[in-house]
ZAROTOR-788951 format. One record per residue (C-alpha): residue in one letter; z, x, y; residue number from 0. Coordinates in steps of 0.1 Angstrom, whole numbers, plus 5000, padded with zeros to 4 digits. Last residue first. Layout:
BEGIN
SITE type    z    x    y seq
SITE    A    Z    X    Y NUM
...
This chain:
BEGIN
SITE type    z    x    y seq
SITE    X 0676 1216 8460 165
SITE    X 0698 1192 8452 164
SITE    X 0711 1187 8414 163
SITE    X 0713 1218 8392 162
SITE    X 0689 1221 8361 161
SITE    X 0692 1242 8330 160
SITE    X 0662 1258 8305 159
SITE    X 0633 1250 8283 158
SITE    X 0594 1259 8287 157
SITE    X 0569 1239 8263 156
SITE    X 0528 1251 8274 155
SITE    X 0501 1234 8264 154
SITE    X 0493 1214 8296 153
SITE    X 0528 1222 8317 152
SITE    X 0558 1209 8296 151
SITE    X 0591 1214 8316 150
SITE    X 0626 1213 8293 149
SITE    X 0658 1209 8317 148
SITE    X 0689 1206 8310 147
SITE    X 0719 1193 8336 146
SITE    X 0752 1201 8344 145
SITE    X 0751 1232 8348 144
SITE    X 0772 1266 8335 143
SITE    X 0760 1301 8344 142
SITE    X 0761 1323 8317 141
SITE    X 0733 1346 8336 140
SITE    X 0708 1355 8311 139
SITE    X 0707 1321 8282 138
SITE    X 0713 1299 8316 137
SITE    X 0743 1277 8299 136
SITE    X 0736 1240 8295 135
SITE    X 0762 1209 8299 134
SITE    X 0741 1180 8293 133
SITE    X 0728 1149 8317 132
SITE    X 0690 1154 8312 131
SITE    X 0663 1166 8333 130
SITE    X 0624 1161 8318 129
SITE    X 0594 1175 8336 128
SITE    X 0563 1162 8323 127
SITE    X 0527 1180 8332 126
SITE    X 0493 1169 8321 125
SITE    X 0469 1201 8323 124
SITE    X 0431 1186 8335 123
SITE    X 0434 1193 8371 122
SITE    X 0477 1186 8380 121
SITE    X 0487 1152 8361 120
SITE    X 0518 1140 8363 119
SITE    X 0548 1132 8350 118
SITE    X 0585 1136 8364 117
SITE    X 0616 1124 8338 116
SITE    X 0652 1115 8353 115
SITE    X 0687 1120 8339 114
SITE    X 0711 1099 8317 113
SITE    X 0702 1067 8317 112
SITE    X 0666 1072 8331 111
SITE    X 0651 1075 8363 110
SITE    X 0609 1077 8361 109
SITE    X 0596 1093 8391 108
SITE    X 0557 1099 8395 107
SITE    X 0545 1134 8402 106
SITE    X 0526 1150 8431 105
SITE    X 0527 1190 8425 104
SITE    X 0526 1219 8443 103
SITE    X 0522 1251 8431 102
SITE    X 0544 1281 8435 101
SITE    X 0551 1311 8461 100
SITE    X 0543 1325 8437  99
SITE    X 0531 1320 8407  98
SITE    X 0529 1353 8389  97
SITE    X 0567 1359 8388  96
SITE    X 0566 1317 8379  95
SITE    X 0569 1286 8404  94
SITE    X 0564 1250 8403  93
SITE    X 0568 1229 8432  92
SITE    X 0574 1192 8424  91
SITE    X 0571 1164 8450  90
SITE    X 0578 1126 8441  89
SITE    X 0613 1132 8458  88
SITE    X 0619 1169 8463  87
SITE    X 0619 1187 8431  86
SITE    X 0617 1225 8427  85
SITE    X 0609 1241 8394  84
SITE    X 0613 1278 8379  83
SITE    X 0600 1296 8356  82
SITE    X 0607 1326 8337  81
SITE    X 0589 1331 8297  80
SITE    X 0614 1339 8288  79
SITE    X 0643 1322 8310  78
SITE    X 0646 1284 8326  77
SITE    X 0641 1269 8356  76
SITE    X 0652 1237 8369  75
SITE    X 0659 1228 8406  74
SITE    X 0667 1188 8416  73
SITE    X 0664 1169 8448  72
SITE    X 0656 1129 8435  71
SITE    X 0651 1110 8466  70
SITE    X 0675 1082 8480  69
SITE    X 0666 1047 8477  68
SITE    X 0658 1030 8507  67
SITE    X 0683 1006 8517  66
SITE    X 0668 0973 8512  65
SITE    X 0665 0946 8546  64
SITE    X 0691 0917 8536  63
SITE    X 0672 0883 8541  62
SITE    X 0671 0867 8576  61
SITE    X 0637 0863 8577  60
SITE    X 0628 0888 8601  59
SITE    X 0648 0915 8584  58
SITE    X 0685 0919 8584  57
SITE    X 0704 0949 8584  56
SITE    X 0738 0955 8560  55
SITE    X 0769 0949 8582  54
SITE    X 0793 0977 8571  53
SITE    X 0830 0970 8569  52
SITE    X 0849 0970 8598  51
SITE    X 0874 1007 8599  50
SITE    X 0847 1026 8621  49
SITE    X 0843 1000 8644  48
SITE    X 0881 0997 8657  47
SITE    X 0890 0963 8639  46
SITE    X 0903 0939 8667  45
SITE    X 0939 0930 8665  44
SITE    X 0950 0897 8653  43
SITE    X 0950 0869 8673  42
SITE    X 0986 0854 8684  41
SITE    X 0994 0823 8662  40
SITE    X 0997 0791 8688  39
SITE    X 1009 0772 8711  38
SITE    X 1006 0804 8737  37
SITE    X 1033 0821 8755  36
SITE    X 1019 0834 8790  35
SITE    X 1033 0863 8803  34
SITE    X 1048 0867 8831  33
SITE    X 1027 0876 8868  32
SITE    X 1022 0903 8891  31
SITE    X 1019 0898 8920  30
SITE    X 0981 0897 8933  29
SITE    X 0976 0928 8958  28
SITE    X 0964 0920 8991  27
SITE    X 0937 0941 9004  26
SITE    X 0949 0965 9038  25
SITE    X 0925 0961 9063  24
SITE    X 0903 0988 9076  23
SITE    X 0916 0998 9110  22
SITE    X 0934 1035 9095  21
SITE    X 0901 1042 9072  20
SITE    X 0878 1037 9105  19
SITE    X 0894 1058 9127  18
SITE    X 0900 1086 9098  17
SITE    X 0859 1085 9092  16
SITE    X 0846 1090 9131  15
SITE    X 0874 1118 9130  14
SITE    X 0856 1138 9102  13
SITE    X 0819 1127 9114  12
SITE    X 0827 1145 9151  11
SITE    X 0848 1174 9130  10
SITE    X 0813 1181 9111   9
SITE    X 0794 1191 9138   8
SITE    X 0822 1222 9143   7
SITE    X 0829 1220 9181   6
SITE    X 0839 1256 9199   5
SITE    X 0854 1256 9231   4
SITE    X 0855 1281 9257   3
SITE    X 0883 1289 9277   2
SITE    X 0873 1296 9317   1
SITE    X 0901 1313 9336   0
């Protein structure tokens, strides 16, 4: 009787590898050793990076590098007639029922104590939006916020309330 034998290609590689794990020499393990007592104070423990305080960058010169400032984000509007005003940085976008969606404005940035005013000049109309720290109530909704707002656009005076961010 004539048996057969079937070889998988991978047994060859399989018992190529186990001959030449069991003859590899064994590496010597260092024992282990006592500790070491120092002359001196033990270091403290390295601050984790989140609890070190922040380095501020350098420039080239070595001096501090400024944060930039962060941008005004504000949104006034105001009731009767009803307008509305978005700010984003030096950018104002003004908006009505008839304006929409709203008219973009490039505006200088003035902070002040207690708010910030934004003039410009859009054609020939001269524009100031003024935002001042005060409580105001919206004269339709009775929403409270923390700000009032009074927009002049050419010859036109609008009042109203102001929220910070957009």
């Amino acid at each position: 009787m004539h048996h057969r034998c079937r070889v998988f290609p991978w047994a060859a590689t399989l018992a190529a590898l186990a001959a030449v794990c069991a003859c590899a020499p064994t590496p010597e393990v260092a024992p282990a050793q006592a500790p070491v007592e120092s002359a001196g104070p033990a270091a403290p423990p390295m601050e984790s990076p989140t609890d070190a305080a922040p380095v501020p960058a350098r420039g080239s010169t070595g001096q501090p590098v400024p944060r930039e400032a962060p941008q005004p984000s504000f949104t006034a509007a105001g009731n009767e007639p009803f307008w509305s005003v978005k700010v984003d940085g030096s950018t104002l976008t003004y908006s009505t029922p008839e304006l929409q969606p709203g008219k973009v404005f490039a505006a200088q940035h003035q902070a002040q104590a207690n708010g910030a005013r934004f003039t410009g000049k859009d054609g020939d109309k001269v524009f100031t939006l003024d935002i001042q720290r005060a409580s105001c109530v919206d004269s339709m909704s009775g929403k409270a916020f923390e700000f009032t707002a009074t927009f002049d656009y050419g010859e036109e005076h609008m009042t109203g309330c102001a929220s910070s961010g957009s």
